[in-house]
C-alpha positions in Angstrom: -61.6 138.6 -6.3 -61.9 135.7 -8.6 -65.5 134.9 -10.0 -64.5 131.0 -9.8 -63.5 132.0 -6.4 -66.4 133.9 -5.7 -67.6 133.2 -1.3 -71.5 132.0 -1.9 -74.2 134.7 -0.6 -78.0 134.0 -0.3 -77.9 136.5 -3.4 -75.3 137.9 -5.0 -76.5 141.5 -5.8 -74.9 142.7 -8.9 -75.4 146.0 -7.6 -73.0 145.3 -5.2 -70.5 142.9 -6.7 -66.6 144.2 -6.1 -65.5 145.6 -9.4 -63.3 142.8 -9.9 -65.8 140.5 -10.1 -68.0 142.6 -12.3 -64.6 142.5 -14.5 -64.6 138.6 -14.9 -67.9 137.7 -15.7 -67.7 136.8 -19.0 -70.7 139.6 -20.2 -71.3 143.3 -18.5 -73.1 143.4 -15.8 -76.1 146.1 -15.5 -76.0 148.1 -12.5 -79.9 146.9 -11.4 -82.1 144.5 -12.8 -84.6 147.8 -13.8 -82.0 149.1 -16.3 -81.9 146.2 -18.9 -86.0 146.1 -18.2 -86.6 143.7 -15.2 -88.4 143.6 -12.2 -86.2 143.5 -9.1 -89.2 143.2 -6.9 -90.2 140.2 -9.0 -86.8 138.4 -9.1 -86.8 138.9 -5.5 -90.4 136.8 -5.2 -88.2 134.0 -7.1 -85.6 134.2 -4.6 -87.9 134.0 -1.9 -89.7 130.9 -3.6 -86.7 129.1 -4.2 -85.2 129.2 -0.8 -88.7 127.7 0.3 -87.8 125.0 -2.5 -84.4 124.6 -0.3 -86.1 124.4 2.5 -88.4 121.3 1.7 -85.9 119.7 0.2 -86.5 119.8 -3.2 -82.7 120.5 -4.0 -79.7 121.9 -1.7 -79.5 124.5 -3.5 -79.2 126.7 -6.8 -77.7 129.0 -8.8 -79.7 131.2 -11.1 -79.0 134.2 -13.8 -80.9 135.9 -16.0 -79.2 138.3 -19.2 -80.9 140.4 -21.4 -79.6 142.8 -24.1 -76.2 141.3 -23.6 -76.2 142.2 -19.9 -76.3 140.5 -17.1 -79.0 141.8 -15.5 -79.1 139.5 -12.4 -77.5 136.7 -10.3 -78.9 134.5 -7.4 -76.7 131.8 -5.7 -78.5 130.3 -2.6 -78.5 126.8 -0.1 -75.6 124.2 0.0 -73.6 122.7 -2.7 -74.4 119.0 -1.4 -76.6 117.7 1.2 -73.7 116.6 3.1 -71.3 119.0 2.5 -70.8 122.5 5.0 -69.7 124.3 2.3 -72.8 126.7 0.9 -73.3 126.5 -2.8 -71.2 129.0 -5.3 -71.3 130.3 -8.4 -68.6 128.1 -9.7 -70.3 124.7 -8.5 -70.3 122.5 -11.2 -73.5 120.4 -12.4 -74.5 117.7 -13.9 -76.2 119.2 -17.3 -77.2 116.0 -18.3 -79.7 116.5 -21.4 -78.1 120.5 -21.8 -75.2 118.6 -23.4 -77.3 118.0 -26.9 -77.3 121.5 -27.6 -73.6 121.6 -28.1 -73.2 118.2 -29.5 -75.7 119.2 -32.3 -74.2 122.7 -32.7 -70.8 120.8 -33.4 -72.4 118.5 -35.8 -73.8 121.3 -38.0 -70.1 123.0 -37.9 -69.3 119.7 -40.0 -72.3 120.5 -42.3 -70.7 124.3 -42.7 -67.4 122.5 -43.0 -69.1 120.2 -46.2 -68.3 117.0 -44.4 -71.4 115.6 -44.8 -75.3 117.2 -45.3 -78.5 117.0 -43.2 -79.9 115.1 -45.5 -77.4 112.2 -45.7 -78.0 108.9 -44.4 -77.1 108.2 -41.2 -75.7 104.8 -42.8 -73.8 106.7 -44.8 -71.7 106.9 -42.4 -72.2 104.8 -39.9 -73.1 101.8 -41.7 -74.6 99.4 -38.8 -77.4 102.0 -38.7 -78.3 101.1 -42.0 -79.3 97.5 -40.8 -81.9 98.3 -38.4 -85.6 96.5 -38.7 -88.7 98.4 -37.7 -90.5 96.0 -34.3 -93.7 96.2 -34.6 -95.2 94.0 -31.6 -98.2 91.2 -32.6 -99.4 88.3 -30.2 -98.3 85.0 -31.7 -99.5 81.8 -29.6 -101.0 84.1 -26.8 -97.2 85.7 -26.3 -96.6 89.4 -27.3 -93.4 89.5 -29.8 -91.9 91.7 -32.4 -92.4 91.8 -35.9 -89.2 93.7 -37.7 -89.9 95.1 -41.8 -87.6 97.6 -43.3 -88.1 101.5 -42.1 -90.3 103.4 -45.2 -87.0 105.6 -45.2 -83.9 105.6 -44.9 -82.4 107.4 -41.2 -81.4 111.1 -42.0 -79.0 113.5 -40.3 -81.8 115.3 -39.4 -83.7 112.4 -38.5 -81.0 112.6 -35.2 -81.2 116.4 -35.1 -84.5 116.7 -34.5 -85.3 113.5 -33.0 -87.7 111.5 -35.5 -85.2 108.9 -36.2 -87.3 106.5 -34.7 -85.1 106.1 -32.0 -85.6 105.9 -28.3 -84.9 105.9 -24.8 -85.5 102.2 -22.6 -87.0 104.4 -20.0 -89.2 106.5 -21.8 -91.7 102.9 -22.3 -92.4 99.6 -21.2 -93.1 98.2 -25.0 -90.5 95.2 -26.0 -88.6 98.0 -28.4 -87.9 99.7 -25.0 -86.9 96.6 -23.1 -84.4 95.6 -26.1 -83.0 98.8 -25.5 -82.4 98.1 -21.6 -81.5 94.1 -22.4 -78.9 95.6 -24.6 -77.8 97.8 -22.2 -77.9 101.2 -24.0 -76.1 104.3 -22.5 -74.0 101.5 -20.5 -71.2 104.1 -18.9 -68.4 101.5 -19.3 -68.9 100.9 -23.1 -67.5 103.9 -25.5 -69.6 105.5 -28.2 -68.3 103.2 -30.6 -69.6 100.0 -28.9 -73.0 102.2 -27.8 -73.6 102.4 -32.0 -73.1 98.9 -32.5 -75.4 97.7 -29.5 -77.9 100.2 -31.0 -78.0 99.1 -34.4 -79.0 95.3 -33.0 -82.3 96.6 -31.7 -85.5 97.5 -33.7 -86.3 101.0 -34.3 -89.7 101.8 -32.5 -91.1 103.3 -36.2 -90.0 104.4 -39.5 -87.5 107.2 -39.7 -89.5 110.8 -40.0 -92.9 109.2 -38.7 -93.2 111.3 -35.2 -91.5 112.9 -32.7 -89.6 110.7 -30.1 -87.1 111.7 -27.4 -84.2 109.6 -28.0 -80.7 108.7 -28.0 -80.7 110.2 -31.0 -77.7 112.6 -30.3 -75.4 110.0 -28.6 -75.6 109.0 -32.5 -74.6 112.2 -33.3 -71.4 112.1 -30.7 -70.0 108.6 -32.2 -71.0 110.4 -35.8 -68.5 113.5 -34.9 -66.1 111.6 -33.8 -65.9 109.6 -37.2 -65.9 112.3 -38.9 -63.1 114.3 -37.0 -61.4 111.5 -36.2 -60.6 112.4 -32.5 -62.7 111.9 -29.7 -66.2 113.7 -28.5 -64.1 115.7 -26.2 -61.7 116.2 -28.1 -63.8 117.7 -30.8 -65.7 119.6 -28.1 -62.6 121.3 -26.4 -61.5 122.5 -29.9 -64.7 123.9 -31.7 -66.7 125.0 -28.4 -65.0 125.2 -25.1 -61.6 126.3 -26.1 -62.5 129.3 -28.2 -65.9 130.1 -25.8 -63.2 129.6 -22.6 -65.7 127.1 -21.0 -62.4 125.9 -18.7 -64.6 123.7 -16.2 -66.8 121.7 -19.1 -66.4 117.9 -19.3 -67.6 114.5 -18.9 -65.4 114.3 -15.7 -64.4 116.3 -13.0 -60.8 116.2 -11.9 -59.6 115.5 -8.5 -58.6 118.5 -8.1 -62.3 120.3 -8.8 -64.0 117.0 -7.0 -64.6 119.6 -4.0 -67.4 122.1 -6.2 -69.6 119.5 -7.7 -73.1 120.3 -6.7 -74.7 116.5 -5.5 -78.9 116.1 -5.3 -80.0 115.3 -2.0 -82.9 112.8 -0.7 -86.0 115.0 -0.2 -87.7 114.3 2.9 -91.0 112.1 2.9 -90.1 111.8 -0.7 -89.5 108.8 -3.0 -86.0 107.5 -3.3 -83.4 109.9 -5.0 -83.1 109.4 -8.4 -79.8 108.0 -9.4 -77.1 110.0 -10.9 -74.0 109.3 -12.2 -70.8 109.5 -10.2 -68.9 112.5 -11.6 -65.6 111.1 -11.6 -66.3 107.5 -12.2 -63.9 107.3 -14.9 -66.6 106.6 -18.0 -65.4 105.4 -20.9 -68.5 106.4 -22.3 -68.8 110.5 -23.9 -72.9 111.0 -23.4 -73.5 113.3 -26.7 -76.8 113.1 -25.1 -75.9 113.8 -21.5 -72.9 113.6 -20.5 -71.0 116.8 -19.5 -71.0 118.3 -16.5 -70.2 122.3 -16.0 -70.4 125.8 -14.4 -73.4 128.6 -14.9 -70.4 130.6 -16.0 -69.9 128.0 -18.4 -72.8 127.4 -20.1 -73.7 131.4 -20.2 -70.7 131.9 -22.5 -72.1 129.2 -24.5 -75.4 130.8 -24.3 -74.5 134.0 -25.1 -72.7 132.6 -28.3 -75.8 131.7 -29.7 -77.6 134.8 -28.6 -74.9 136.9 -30.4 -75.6 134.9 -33.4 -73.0 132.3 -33.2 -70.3 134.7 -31.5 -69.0 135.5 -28.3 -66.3 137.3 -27.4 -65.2 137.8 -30.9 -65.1 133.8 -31.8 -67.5 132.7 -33.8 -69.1 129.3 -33.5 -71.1 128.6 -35.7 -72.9 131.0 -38.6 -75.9 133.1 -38.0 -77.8 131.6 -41.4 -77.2 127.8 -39.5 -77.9 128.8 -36.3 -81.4 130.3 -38.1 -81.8 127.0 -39.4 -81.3 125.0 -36.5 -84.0 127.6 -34.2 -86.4 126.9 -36.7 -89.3 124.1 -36.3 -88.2 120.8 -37.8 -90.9 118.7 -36.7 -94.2 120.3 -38.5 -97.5 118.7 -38.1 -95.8 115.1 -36.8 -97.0 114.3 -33.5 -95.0 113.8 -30.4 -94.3 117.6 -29.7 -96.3 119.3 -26.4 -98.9 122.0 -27.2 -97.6 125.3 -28.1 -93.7 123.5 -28.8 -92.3 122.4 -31.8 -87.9 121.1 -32.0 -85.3 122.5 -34.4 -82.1 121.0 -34.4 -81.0 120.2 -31.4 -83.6 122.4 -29.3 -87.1 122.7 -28.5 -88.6 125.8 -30.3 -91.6 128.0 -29.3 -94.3 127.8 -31.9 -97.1 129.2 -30.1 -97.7 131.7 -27.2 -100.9 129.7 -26.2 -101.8 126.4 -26.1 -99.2 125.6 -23.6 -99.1 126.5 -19.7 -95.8 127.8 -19.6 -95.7 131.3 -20.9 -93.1 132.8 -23.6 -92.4 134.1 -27.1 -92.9 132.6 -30.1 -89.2 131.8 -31.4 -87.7 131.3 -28.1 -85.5 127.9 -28.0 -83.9 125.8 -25.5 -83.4 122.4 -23.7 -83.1 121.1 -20.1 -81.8 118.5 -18.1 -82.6 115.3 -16.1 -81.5 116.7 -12.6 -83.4 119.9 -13.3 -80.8 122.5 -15.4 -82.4 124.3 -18.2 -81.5 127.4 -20.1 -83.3 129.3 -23.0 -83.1 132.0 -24.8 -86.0 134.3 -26.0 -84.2 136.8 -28.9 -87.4 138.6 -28.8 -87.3 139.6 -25.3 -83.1 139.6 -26.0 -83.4 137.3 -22.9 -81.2 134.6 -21.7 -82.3 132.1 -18.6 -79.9 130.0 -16.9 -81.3 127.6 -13.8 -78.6 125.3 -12.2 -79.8 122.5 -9.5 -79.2 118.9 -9.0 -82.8 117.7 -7.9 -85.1 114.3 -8.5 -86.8 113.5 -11.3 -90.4 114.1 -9.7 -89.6 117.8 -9.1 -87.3 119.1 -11.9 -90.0 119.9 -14.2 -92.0 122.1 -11.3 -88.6 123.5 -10.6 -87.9 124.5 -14.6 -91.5 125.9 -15.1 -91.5 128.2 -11.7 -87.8 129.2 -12.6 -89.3 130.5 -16.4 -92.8 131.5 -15.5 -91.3 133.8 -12.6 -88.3 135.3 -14.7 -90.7 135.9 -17.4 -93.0 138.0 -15.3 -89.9 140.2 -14.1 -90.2 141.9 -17.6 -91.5 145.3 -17.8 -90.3 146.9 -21.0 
């Protein structure tokens, strides 16, 4: 019995799992949650609080693991696949990851700074040139009329600047200031328009402030995507499938989902009473654009390998992707005293880092990093608890970050050693 194959349960109980499936997953599998140091008791309260989340129609349904100590200590898989759909959810449903795709496009990136292909101190116009030209907006009133003001950045655009999100970049969504609508009259993230043609609509709008000022979620690392692909000449999937998914065996990770997989793609589904469904992206709508910064779509399976990869210290399964002294570098704190950055979090390159265990309402250890997407996927990984958290849904945007924080809080009080 196949784990891509794998029938969907309410849970499936790794105590029970056939032997063949314990011999696919792509990590051992502890006999009970108590013998890598978790509460069973307490991952059961989560499975009993996120059927109730089924039930209201937050999401149809979900698939959830936890690992710790290289093990994986526990696996839920519960409610439908789709809305519409009779088949129940499995383990081999594939997701939109959405944001979860930055993780990998910046762990690429810094394989070309291990590679000497460029540094993370460059210029971004180094090169990509048109980024060079961009104009700070600043907005004034002029005749009674609010307008923008460009002036030259203090600074030059860095490499890092992307990593870490300080480039002065944006999203149009994330504001309603004229920077933001430029961003939407320009028509960034457009899913007809490849990277290339993303980068040169981008560098026609103002930044929103001077490279290295604050802390701004942006599309920063769809910058990073079109700045792979110049540098490795091929395309961002291209480059993906050879430095990440091929050697990790991530087989079902892409921005597309073939025909012949069309049938496991998990879909959200309109919560009752609710607001309207945010939209999402059809999955195989044939996109010429590669989303560095949220594009792909794949398994729990997946994204575990990819996981554990980092976990390991930049190997899994004996392929290393990256080294341990980068991947140190990118889990550090990048973003200092700048503001932007929630209470208690700080971002490295490419993920949000733990900086503090107070401060912030969601509990977990200092040094812990991650990242999350928009239709509610997160994972993270806490190397002082030797923990890794995987949560797979496809839910609206006014409940994915309730979901994420129950999902963590809960998992994190299943420790008891």
């Amino acid at each position: 019995m196949s784990i891509r194959g794998l029938a969907s349960v309410l849970v499936l109980s790794l105590v029970l799992a056939p032997a063949a499936v314990r011999a696919e997953m792509p990590a051992q599998m502890a006999g009970k949650p108590e013998d890598v140091g978790l509460s069973s008791t307490q991952l059961q309260r989560l499975v009993a609080a996120t059927k109730k989340n089924i039930d209201d129609g937050l999401m149809p349904g979900a698939v959830m693991l936890v690992a710790r100590r290289g093990k994986v200590a526990w696996v839920s898989v519960q409610g439908k696949r789709a809305p519409d759909a009779d088949d129940a959810m499995k383990f081999d449903s594939i997701f939109r990851i959405y944001s979860m795709t930055k993780p990998i496009t910046s762990l690429v990136l810094m394989q070309l700074v291990e590679e000497g292909r460029l540094q993370v101190y460059d210029p971004v116009a180094k090169y990509l040139p048109e980024i060079g030209k961009m104009k700070v907006g600043t907005e004034v009133t002029v005749d009674g009329q609010q307008r923008l003001r460009l002036s030259d950045p203090d600074r030059q655009m860095t490499v890092q600047d992307l990593l870490r999100h300080t480039a002065g970049l944006t999203y149009g969504a994330r504001g309603t200031s004229l920077v933001n609508k430029a961003y939407i009259d320009a028509k960034i993230g457009d899913r007809t328009a490849t990277n290339e043609e993303m980068v040169r609509r981008l560098s026609g709008v103002p930044l929103l402030f001077s490279p290295g000022d604050r802390w701004e979620y942006s599309v920063a690392v769809d910058v990073q995507g079109r700045l792979i692909e110049v540098l490795t000449g091929k395309t961002l999937l291209e480059a993906f499938n050879e430095r990440v998914f091929q050697p990790l065996g991530m087989v079902d990770t892409a921005f597309q989902v073939p025909a012949g997989k069309l049938a496991r793609a998990a879909q959200p589904g309109q919560k009752p009473n609710g607001p309207p469904m945010t939209p999402r992206f059809k999955v195989d709508d044939g996109a010429k654009y590669e989303s560095g910064g949220g594009g792909l779509l794949g398994t729990t399976e997946d994204y575990l390998r990819f996981s554990l990869a980092l976990a390991n210290g930049g190997v899994f399964q004996g392929k290393r992707i990256i080294g341990r002294k980068t991947l140190e570098f990118m889990t550090a704190d990048h973003v200092g005293n700048r503001p932007g950055r929630p209470d208690g979090f700080g971002f490295g390159l490419g993920v949000e880092v733990r900086t503090k265990v107070g401060e912030s309402a969601l509990m977990g250890s200092v040094g812990e990093y991650g990242w999350s997407g928009a239709a509610g996927t997160e994972f993270w990984i806490d190397p002082k608890e030797e923990l890794v958290g995987l949560y797979m849904v496809q839910a609206s945007e006014g409940d994915t970050r309730f979901l994420r924080r129950q999902f963590r809080s809960m998992v994190g009080a299943a420790l008891i050693d």
